[in-house]
N, C-alpha and C positions, 0 to 999 in steps of 0.2 A: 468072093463076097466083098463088099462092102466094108470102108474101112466105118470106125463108129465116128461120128461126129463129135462127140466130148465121153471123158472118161472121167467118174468123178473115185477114187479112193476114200476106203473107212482110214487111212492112215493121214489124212488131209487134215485133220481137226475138227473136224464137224462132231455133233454129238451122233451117238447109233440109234438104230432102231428101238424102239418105236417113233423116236422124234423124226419129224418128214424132213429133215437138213439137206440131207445127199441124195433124195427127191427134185428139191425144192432149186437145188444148186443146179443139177443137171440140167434143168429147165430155164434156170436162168443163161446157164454156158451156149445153149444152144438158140436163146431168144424164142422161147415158148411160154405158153399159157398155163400152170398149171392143169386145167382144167381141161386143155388139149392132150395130157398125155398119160399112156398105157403103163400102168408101173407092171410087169411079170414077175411073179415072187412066189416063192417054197417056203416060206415061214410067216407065221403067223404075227411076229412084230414087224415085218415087212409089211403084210397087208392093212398092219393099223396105220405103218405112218405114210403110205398112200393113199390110206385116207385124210388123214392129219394134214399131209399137203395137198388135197383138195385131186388127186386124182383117182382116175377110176383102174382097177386091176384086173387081172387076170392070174387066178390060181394055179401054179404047178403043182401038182398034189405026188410030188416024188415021193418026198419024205410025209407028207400031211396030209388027211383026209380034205375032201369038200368042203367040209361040217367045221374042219378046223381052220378054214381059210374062206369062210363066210364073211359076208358082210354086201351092205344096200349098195356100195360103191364096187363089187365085183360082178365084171360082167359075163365071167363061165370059170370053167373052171376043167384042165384038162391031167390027163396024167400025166406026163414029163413034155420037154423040150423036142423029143420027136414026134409027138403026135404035131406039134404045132406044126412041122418040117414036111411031113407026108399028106400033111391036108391043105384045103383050102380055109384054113381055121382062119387065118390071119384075115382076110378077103371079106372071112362074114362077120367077124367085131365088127372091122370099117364098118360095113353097112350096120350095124346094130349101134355103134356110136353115134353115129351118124342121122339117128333116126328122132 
């Protein structure tokens, strides 16, 4: 796999969640758009501050319902990190952001 392109730490100084910092930061490390990028998140002050920094998400609903990781800026919402792995999940956001 793939190494990651930037790694940003809660131990860096930024404020935590909900504030969109270590969103906000990632995208900058990497020279993106907010608006360009997929925040993936299991908790529910994660998906607010992927909002807060202007991105759109995708719900892991390991630990949290659908229902609890709602919001106008998520674009599905799956059960964990293998379903993402065993489909073409990732293929059809593209096209669904994209659109």
């Amino acid at each position: 796999q793939p190494e990651p392109l930037t790694i940003v730490r809660g131990d860096e100084g930024l404020p935590g969640k909900p504030q969109p910092a270590i969103f906000l930061e990632a995208a900058r490390r990497i020279g993106a758009l907010p608006e360009h990028c997929i925040v993936f998140e299991d908790a529910p002050f994660g998906i607010e501050a992927a909002s807060r920094a202007g991105m759109r998400a995708v719900a892991i609903c390991s630990t949290h319902s659908a229902a609890e990781l709602a919001g106008p800026h998520v674009l599905a919402a799956v059960r964990d990190y293998t379903e993402l792995m065993n489909t073409d999940f990732l293929e059809s956001i593209h096209v669904a952001a994209t659109a």
